[in-house]
Structure formats: structure tokens, C-alpha cells
GUTORRO-867712 format. One record per atom (N, C-alpha, C): residue number from 1; residue in one letter; chain; atom name; x, y, z. Coordinates in steps of 0.2 Angstrom, whole numbers, plus 5000, padded with zeros to 4 digits. Layout:
// residues N
  lodren  kolfi  guke  baza  east  north    up
     NUM      a     A    CA     X      Y     Z
...
This chain:
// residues 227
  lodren  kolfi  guke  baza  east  north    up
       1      x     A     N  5034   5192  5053
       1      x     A    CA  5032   5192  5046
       1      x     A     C  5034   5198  5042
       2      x     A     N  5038   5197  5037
       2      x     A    CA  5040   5202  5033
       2      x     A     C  5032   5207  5030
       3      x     A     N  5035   5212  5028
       3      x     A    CA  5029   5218  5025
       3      x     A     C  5028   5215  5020
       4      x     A     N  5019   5213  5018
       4      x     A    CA  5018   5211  5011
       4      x     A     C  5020   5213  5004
       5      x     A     N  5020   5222  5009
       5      x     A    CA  5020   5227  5002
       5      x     A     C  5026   5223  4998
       6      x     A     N  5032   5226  5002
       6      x     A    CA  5038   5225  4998
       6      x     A     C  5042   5218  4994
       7      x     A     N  5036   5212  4994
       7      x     A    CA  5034   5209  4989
       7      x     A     C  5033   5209  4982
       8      x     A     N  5030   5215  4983
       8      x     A    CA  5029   5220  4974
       8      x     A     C  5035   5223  4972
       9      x     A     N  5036   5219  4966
       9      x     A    CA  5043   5221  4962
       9      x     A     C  5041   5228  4958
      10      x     A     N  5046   5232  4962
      10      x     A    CA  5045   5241  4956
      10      x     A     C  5047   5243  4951
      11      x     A     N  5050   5236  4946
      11      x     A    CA  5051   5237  4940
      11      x     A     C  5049   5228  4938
      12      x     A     N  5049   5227  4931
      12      x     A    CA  5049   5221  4926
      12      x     A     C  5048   5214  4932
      13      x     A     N  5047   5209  4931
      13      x     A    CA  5049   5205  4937
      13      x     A     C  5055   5201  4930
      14      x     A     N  5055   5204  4925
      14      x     A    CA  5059   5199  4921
      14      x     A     C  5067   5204  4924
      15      x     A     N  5066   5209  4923
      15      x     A    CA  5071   5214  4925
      15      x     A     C  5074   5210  4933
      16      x     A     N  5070   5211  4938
      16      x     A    CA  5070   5209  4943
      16      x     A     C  5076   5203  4945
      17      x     A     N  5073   5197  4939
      17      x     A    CA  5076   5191  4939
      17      x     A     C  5082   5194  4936
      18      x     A     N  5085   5195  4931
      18      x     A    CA  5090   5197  4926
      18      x     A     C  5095   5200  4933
      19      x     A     N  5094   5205  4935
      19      x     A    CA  5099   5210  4939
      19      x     A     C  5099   5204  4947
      20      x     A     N  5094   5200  4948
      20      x     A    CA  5096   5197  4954
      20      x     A     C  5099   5190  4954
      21      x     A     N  5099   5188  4950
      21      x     A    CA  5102   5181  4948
      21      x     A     C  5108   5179  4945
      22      x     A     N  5109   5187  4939
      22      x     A    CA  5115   5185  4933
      22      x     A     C  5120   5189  4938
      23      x     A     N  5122   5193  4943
      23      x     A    CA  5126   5197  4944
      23      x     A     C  5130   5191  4949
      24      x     A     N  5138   5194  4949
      24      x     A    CA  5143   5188  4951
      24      x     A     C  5139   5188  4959
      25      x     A     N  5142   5180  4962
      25      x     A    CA  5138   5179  4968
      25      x     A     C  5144   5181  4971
      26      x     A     N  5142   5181  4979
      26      x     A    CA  5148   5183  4983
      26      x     A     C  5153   5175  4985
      27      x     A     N  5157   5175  4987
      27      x     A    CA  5161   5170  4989
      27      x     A     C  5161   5169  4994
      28      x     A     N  5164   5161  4996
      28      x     A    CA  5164   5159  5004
      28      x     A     C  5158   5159  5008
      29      x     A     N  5161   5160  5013
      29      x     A    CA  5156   5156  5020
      29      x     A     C  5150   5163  5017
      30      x     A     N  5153   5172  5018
      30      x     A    CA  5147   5174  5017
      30      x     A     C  5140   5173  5012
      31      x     A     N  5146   5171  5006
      31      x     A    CA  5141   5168  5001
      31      x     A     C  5135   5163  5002
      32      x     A     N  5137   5159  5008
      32      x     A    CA  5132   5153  5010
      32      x     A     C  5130   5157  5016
      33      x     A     N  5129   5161  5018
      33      x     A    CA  5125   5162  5026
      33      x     A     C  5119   5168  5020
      34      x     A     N  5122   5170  5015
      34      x     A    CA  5115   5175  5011
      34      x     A     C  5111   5171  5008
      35      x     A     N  5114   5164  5004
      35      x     A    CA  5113   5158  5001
      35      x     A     C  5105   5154  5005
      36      x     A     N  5107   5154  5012
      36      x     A    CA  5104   5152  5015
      36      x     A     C  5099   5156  5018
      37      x     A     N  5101   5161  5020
      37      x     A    CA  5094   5166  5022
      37      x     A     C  5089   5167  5015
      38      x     A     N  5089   5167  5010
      38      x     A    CA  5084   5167  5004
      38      x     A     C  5081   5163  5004
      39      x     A     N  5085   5154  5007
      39      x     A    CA  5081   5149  5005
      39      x     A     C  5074   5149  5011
      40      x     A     N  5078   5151  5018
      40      x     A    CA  5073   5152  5023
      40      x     A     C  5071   5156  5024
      41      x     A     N  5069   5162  5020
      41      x     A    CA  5065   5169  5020
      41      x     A     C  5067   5172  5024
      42      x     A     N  5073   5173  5025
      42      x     A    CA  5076   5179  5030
      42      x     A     C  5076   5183  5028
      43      x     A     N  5074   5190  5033
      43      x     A    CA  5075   5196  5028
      43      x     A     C  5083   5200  5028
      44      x     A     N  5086   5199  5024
      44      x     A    CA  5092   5201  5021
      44      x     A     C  5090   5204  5014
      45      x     A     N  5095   5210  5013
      45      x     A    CA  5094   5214  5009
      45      x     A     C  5095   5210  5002
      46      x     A     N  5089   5209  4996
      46      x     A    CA  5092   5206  4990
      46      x     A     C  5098   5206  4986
      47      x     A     N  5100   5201  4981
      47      x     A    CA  5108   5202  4978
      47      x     A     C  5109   5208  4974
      48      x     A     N  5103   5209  4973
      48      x     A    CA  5105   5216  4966
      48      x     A     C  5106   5222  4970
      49      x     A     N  5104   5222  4977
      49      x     A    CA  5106   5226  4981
      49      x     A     C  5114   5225  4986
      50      x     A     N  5113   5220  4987
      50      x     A    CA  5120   5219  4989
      50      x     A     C  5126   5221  4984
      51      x     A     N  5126   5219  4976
      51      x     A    CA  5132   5221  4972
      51      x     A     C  5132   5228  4971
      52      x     A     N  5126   5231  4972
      52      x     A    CA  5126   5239  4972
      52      x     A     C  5128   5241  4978
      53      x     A     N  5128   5238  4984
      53      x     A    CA  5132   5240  4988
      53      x     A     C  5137   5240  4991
      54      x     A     N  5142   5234  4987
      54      x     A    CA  5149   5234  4984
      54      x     A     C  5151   5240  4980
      55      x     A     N  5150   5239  4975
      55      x     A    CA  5150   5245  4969
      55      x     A     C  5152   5250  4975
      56      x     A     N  5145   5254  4977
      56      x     A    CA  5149   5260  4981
      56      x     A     C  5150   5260  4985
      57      x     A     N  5153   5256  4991
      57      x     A    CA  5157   5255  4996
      57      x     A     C  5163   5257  4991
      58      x     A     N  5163   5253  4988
      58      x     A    CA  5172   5253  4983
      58      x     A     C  5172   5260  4981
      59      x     A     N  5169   5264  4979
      59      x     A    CA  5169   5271  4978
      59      x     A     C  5170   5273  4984
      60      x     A     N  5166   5274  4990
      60      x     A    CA  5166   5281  4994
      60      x     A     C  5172   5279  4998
      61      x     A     N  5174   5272  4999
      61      x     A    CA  5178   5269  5003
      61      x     A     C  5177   5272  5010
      62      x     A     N  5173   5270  5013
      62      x     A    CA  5173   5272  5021
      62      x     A     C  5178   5271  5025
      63      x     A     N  5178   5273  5031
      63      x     A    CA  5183   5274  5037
      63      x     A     C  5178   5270  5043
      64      x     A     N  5172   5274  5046
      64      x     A    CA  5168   5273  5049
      64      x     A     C  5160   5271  5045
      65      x     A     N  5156   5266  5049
      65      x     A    CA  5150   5264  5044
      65      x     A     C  5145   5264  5050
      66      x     A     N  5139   5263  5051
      66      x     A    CA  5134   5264  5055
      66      x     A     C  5131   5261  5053
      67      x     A     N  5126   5255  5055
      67      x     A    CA  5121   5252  5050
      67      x     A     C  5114   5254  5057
      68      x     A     N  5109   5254  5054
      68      x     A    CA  5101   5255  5059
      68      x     A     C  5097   5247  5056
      69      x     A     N  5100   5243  5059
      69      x     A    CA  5094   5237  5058
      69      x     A     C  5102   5231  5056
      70      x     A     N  5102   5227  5061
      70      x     A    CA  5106   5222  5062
      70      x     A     C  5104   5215  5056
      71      x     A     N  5097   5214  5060
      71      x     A    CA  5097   5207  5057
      71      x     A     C  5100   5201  5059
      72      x     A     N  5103   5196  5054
      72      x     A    CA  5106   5190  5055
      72      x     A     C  5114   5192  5054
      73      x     A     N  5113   5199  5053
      73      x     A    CA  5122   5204  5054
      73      x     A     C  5126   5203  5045
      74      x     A     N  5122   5202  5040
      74      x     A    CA  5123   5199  5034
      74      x     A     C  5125   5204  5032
      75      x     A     N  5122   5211  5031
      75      x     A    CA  5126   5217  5026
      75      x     A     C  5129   5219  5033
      76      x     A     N  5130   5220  5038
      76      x     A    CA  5136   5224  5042
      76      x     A     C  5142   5218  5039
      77      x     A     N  5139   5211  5041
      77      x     A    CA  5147   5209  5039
      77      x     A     C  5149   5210  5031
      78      x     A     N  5146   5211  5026
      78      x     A    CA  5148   5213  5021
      78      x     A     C  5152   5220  5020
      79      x     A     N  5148   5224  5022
      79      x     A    CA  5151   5232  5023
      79      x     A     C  5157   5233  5028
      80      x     A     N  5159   5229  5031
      80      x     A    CA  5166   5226  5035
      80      x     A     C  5171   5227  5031
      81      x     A     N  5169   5224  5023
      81      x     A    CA  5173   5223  5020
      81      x     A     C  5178   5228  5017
      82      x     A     N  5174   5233  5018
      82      x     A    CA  5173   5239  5013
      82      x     A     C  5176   5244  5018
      83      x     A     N  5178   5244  5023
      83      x     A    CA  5181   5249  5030
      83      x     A     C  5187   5251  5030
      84      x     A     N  5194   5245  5025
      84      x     A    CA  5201   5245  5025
      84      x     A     C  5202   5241  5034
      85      x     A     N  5209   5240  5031
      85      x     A    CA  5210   5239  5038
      85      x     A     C  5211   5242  5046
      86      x     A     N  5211   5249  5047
      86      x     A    CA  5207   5253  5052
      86      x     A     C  5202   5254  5054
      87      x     A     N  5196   5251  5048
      87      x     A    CA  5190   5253  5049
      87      x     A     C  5184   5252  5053
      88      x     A     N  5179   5252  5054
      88      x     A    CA  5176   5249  5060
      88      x     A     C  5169   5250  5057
      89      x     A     N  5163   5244  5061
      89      x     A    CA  5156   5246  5057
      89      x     A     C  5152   5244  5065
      90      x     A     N  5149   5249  5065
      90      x     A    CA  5144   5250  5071
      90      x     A     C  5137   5246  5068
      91      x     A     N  5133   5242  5071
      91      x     A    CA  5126   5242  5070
      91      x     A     C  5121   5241  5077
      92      x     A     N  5115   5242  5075
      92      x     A    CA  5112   5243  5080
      92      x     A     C  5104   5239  5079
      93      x     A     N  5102   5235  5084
      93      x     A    CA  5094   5230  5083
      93      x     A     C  5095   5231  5090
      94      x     A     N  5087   5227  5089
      94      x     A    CA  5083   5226  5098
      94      x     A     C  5081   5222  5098
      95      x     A     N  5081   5216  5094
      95      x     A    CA  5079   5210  5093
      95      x     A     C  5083   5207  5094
      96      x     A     N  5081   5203  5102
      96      x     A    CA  5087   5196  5104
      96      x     A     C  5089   5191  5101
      97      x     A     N  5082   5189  5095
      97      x     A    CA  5083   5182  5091
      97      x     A     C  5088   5185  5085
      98      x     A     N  5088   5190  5083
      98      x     A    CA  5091   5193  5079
      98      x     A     C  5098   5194  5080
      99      x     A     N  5099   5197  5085
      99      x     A    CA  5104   5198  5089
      99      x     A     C  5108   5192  5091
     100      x     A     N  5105   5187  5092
     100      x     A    CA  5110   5180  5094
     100      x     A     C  5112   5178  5087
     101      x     A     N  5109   5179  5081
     101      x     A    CA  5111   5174  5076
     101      x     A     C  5115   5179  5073
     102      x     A     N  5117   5185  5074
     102      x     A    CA  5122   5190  5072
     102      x     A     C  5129   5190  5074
     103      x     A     N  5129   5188  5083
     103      x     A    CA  5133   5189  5084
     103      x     A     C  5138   5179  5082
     104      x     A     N  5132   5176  5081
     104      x     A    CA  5134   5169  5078
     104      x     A     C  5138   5172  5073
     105      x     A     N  5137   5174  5068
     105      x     A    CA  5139   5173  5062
     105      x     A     C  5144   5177  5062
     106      x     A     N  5147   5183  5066
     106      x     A    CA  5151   5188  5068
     106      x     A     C  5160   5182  5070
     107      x     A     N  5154   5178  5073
     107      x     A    CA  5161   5174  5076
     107      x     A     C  5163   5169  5070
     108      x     A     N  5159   5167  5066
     108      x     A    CA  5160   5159  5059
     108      x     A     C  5165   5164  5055
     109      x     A     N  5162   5171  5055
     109      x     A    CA  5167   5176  5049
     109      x     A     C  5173   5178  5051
     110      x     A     N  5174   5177  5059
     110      x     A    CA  5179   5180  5061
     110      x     A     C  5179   5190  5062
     111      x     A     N  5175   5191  5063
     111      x     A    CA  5173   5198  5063
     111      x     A     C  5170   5202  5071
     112      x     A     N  5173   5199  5076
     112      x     A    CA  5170   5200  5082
     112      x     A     C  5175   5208  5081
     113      x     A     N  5181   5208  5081
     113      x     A    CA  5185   5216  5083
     113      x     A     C  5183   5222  5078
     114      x     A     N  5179   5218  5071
     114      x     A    CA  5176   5225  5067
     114      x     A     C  5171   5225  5066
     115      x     A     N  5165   5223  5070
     115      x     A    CA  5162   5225  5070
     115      x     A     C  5158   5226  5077
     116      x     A     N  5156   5230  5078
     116      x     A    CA  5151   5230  5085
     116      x     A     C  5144   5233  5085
     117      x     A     N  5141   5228  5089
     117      x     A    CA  5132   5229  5091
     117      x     A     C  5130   5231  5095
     118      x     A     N  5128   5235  5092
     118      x     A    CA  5123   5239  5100
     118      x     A     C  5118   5236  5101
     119      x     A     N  5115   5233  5108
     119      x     A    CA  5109   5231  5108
     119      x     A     C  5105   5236  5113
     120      x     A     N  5096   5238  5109
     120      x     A    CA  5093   5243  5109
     120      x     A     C  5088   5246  5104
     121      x     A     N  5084   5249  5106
     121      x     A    CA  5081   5252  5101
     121      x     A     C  5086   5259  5097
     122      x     A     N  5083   5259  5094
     122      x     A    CA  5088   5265  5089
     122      x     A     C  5087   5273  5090
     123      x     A     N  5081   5274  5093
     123      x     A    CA  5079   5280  5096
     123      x     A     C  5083   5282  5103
     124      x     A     N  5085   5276  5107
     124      x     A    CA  5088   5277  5113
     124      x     A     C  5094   5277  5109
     125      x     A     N  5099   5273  5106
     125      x     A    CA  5105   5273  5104
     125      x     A     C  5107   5277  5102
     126      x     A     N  5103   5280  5096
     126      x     A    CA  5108   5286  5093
     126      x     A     C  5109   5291  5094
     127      x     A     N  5106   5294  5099
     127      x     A    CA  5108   5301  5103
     127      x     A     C  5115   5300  5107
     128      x     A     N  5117   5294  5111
     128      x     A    CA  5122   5293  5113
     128      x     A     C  5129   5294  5106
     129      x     A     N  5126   5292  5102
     129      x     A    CA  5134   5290  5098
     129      x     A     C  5135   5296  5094
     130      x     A     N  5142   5299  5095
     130      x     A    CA  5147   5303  5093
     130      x     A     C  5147   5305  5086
     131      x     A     N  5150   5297  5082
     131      x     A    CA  5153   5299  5075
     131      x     A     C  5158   5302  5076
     132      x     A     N  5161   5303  5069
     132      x     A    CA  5158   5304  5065
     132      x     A     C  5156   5298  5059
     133      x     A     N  5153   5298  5054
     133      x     A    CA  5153   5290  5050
     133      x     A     C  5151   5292  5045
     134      x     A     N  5156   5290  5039
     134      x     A    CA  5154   5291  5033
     134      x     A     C  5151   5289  5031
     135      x     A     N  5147   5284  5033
     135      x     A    CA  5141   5279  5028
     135      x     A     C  5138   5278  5032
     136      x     A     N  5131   5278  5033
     136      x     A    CA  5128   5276  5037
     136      x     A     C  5121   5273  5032
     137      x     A     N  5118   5267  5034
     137      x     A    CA  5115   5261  5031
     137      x     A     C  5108   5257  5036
     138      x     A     N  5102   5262  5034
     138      x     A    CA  5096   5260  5037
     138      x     A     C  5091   5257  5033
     139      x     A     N  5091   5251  5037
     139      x     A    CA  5086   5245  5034
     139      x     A     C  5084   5242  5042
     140      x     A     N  5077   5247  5044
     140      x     A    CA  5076   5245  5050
     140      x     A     C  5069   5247  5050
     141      x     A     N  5064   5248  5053
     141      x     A    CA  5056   5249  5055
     141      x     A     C  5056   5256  5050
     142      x     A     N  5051   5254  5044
     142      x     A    CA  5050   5259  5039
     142      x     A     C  5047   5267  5040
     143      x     A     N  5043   5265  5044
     143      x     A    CA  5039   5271  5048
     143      x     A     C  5045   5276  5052
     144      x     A     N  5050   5272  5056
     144      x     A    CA  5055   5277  5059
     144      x     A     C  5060   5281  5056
     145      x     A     N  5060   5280  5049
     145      x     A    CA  5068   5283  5046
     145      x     A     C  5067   5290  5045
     146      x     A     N  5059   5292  5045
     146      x     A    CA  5059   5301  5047
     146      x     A     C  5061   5301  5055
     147      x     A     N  5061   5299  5058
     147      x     A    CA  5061   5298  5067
     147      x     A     C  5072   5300  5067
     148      x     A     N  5072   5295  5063
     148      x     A    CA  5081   5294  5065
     148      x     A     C  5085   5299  5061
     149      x     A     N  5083   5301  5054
     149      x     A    CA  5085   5305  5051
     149      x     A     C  5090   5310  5055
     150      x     A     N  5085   5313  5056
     150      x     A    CA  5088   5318  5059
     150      x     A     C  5097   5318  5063
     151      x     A     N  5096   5313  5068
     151      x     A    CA  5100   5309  5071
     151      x     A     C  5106   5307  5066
     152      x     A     N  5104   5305  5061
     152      x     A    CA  5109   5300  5053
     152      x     A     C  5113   5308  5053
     153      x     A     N  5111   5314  5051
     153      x     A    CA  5112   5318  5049
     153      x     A     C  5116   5321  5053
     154      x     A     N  5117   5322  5057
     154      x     A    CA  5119   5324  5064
     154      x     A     C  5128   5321  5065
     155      x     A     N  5126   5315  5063
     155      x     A    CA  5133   5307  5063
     155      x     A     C  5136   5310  5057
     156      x     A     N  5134   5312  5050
     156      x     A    CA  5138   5309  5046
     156      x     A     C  5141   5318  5044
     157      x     A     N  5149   5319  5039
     157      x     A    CA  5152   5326  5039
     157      x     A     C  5148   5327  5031
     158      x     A     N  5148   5336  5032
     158      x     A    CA  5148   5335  5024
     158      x     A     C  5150   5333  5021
     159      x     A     N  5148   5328  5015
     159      x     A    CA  5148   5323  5011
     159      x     A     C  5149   5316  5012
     160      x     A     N  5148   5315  5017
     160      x     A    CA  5146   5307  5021
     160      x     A     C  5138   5304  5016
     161      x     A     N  5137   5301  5015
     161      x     A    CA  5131   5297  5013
     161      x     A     C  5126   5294  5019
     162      x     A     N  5121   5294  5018
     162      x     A    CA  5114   5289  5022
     162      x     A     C  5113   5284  5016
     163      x     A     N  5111   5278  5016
     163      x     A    CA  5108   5273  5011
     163      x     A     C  5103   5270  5014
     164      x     A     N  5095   5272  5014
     164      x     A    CA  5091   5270  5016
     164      x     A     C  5085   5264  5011
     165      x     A     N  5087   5257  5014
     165      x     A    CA  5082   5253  5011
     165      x     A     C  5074   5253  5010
     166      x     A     N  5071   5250  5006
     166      x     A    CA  5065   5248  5007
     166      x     A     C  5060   5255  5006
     167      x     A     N  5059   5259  5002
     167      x     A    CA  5057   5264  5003
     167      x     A     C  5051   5266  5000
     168      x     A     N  5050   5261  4994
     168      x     A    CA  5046   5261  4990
     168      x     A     C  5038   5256  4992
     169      x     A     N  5039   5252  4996
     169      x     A    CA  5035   5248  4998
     169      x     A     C  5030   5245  4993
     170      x     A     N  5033   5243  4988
     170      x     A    CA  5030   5240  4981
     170      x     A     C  5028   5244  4976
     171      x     A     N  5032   5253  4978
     171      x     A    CA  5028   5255  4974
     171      x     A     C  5020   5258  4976
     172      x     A     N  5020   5257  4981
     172      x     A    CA  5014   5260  4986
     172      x     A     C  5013   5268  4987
     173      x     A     N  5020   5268  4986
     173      x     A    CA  5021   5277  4990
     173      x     A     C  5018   5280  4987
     174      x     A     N  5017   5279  4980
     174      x     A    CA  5013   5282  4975
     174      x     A     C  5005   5283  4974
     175      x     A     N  5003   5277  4978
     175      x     A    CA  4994   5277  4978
     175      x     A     C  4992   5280  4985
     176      x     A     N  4985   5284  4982
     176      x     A    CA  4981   5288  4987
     176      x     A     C  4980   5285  4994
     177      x     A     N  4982   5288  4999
     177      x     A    CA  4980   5284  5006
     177      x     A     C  4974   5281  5007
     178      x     A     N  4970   5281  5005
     178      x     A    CA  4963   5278  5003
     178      x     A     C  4963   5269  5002
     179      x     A     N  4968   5271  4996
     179      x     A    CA  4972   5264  4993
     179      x     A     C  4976   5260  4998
     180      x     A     N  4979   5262  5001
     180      x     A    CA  4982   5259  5006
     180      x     A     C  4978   5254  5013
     181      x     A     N  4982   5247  5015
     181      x     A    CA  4976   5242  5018
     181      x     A     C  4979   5249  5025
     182      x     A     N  4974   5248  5030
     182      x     A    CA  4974   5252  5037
     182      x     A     C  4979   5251  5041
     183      x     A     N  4983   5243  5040
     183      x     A    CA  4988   5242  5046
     183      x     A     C  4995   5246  5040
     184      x     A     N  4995   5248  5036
     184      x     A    CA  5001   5249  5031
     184      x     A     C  4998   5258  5031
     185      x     A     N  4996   5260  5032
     185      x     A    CA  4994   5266  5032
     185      x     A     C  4999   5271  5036
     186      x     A     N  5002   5271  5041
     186      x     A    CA  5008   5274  5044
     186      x     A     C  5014   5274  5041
     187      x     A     N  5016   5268  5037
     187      x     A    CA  5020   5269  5034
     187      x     A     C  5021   5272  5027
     188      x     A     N  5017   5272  5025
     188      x     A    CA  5015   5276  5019
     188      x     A     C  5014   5282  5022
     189      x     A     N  5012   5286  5025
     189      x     A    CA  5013   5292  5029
     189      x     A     C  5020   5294  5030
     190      x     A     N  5024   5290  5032
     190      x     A    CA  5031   5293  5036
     190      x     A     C  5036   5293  5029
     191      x     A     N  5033   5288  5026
     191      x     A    CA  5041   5285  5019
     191      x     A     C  5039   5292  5014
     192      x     A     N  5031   5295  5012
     192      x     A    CA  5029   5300  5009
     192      x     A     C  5033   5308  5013
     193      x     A     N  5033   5306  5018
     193      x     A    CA  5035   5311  5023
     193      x     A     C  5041   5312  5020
     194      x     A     N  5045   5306  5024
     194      x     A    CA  5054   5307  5022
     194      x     A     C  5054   5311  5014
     195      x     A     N  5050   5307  5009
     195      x     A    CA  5053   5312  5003
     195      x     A     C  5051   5318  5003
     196      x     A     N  5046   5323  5006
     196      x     A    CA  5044   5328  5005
     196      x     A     C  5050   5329  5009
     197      x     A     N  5052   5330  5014
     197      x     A    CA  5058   5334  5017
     197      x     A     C  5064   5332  5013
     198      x     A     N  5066   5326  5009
     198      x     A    CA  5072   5325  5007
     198      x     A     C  5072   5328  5001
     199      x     A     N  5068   5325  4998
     199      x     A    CA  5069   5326  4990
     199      x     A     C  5071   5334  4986
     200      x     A     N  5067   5339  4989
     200      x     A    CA  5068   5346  4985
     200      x     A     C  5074   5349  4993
     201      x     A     N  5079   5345  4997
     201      x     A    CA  5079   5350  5004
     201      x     A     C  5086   5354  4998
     202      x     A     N  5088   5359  5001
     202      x     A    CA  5093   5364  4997
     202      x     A     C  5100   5361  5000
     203      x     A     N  5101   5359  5005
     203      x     A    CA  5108   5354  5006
     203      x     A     C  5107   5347  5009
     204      x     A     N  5104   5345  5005
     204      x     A    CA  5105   5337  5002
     204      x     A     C  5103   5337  4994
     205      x     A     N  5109   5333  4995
     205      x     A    CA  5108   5329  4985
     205      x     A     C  5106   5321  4987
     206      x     A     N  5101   5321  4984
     206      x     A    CA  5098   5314  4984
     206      x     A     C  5095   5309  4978
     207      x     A     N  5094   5305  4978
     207      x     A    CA  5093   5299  4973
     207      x     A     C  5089   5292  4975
     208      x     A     N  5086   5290  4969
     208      x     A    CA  5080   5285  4972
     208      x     A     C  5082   5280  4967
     209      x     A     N  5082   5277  4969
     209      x     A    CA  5087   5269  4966
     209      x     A     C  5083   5263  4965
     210      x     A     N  5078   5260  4960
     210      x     A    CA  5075   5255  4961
     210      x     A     C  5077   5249  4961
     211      x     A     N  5080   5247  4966
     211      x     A    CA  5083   5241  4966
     211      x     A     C  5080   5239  4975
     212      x     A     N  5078   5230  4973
     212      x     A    CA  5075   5229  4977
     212      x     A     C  5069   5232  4980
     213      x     A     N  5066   5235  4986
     213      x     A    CA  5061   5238  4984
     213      x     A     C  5064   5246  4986
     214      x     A     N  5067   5247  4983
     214      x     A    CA  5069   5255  4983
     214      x     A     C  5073   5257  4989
     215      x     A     N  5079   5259  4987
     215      x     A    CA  5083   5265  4989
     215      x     A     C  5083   5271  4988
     216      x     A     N  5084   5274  4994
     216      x     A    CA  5084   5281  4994
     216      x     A     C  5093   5283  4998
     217      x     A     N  5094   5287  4990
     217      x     A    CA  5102   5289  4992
     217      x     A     C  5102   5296  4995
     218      x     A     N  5108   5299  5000
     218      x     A    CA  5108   5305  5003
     218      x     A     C  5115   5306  5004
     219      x     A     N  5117   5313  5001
     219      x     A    CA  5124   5315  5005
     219      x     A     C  5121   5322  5007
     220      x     A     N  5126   5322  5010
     220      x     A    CA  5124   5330  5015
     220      x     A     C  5129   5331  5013
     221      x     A     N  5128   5340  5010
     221      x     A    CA  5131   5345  5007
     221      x     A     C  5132   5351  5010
     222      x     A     N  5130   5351  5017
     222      x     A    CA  5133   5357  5022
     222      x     A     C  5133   5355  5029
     223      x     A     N  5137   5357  5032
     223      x     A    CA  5140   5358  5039
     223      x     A     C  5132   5353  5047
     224      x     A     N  5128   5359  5044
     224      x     A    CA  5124   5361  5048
     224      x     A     C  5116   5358  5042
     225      x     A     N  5112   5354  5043
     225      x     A    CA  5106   5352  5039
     225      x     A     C  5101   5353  5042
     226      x     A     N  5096   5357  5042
     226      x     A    CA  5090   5355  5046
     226      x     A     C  5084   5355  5043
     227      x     A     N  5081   5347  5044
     227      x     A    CA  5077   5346  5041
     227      x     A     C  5070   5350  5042
């Protein structure tokens, strides 16, 4: 079951509708595997987040991509698109059920040679991988993305980007732990956390994007970052 938090719209829900509905749909089959995940509550990343994630795909234009949190494989196969044709997109889940219907839909798109899944948990997996990867795209257990960071950081070169989903958790981030129900409590600790270390660090430039329930943008601006 999805987090209730992130049910809480962090701006207008007129706005919400406007940016999620008027913006052009995607084409073809992927347009019908997103079409279909919304109708049956899959969690895939909303549309006003997906054409933002066009937009700057189309800008930073990657080479190498890394995503933390597979899914039904809907934004790796999208960010596929955005690699050229040498490019390659790594992602990573631990979930079987999630995992079969990724590598499904890997094969309907014809995307089995660009993209590859690592099946495991993320804290195992990314100490193993090299990089380097110009984009890397985490939308995976809220509580962990202070855990992986570091890791993120380590993968991408100066000037590589992190795009970190889901951050704001309805806008939660912002009420006194008090406020927060007990089982949501850790995550409001770790996502407050992530900003204290990101937001003022002196070699990272970063940005907080409301869209969906929040993005947190990062490029690294020196060789070496320690959070």
C-alpha cells in the first residue's frame, strides 16, 4: 500500500489537475502501460513529473543513467529514451512481483539490451557498481535516500545530477514530529535529514521542485563531496 502521506497535493489541487492532465500524453504502447498503471493505482511516477522528466533528460542529455527503485520498469523505460544510441540505463528493485512485471514490459518495448536490472536491495548493490552515470533517479524507500546518497554521490562526475522523488511527503516535512502519525515518523526524520545535509552543503547546488509530491534536484559541483 502506497504512503498516505503522498496523497496530499503540495500545491492547489486545481493546479495539480491543470499541470497533470493538459500536458501532451506520451505515445504508443508506453503511453498505454502509464495509462494503465494510474487506472490500477500503480505506483509510477505522475505525468506532470514524467514531462519534467523529459524536458531535462532533453537538456542534460545522458550517456549513462541509474535509477534506485524499478517498479513496473515505466520511468527506466522512459529515461531509455533519453540515453542516445550508445546509452544504457541501469536500475535497481528487490521486489519479485515488481521485478517480473518490469522485465515484462522491458520485453513488449523491445528494451531488453538497454536496459538492465539488478535484482537486490540497493544498499547491497551500489557499493558493487563503478559508474560513472550522469543521472541518477531515486524513487525507492523514503527513509533510505540519506542511506544511498552517499553511494549516488560517489557514481556521478562533477556535474552529473541525482533526481530524488517524493520528498515532501504531502508536505509533512514541514510539521513538528509531534504532528506526525508514529508509523510515518522515520521518514520524516531521514527526508528532514537529507535536507539539512543537502540544502546549504557548499559543493552541491540543489533545488526543490513541487511537482508531484516533490523533487529534490542535485548536481555535484566538486570532484570529491562529503556529506
Amino acid at each position: 500500500m502506497r504512503n498516505p502521506m503522498m496523497r496530499r497535493p503540495v500545491v492547489k489541487q486545481e493546479v495539480v489537475d491543470f499541470i497533470r492532465y493538459e500536458q501532451k500524453p506520451l505515445p504508443g504502447l508506453l503511453g498505454e502501460i502509464e495509462q494503465t498503471a494510474y487506472e490500477n493505482n500503480v505506483p509510477i511516477i505522475p505525468h506532470e513529473t514524467v514531462v519534467f522528466l523529459q524536458f531535462l533528460l532533453g537538456q542534460i542529455k545522458p550517456r549513462e543513467v541509474l535509477e534506485i527503485g524499478t517498479a513496473i520498469g515505466f520511468s527506466s523505460s522512459l529515461m531509455s529514451q533519453y540515453v542516445g544510441k550508445d546509452g544504457h540505463v541501469t536500475t535497481i528493485d528487490r521486489y519479485d512481483v515488481m521485478i517480473k512485471k518490469a522485465r515484462e514490459n522491458y520485453e513488449k518495448l523491445g528494451l531488453t539490451e538497454r536496459v538492465t536490472l539488478l535484482e537486490g536491495d540497493a544498499a547491497d548493490v551500489l557499493p558493487t557498481l563503478t559508474g560513472p552515470y550522469d543521472f541518477i533517479f531515486m524513487d525507492s524507500a523514503k527513509s533510505k535516500y540519506i542511506e544511498f546518497l552517499p553511494e549516488c554521490l560517489r557514481l556521478v562526475p562533477k556535474g552529473g545530477v541525482i533526481m530524488i522523488d517524493d520528498v515532501l511527503q504531502g508536505g509533512t516535512v514541514t510539521h513538528p514530529r509531534e504532528a506526525i502519525p508514529k508509523n510515518q515518523r522515520t521518514i520524516h526524520r531521514k527526508l528532514n535529514l537529507l535536507f539539512e545535509k543537502v540544502l546549504n552543503h557548499p559543493d552541491l547546488t540543489s533545488s526543490i521542485v513541487p511537482l508531484g509530491d516533490g523533487i529534490l534536484l542535485i548536481t555535484k559541483e566538486s570532484d570529491d563531496v562529503v556529506l
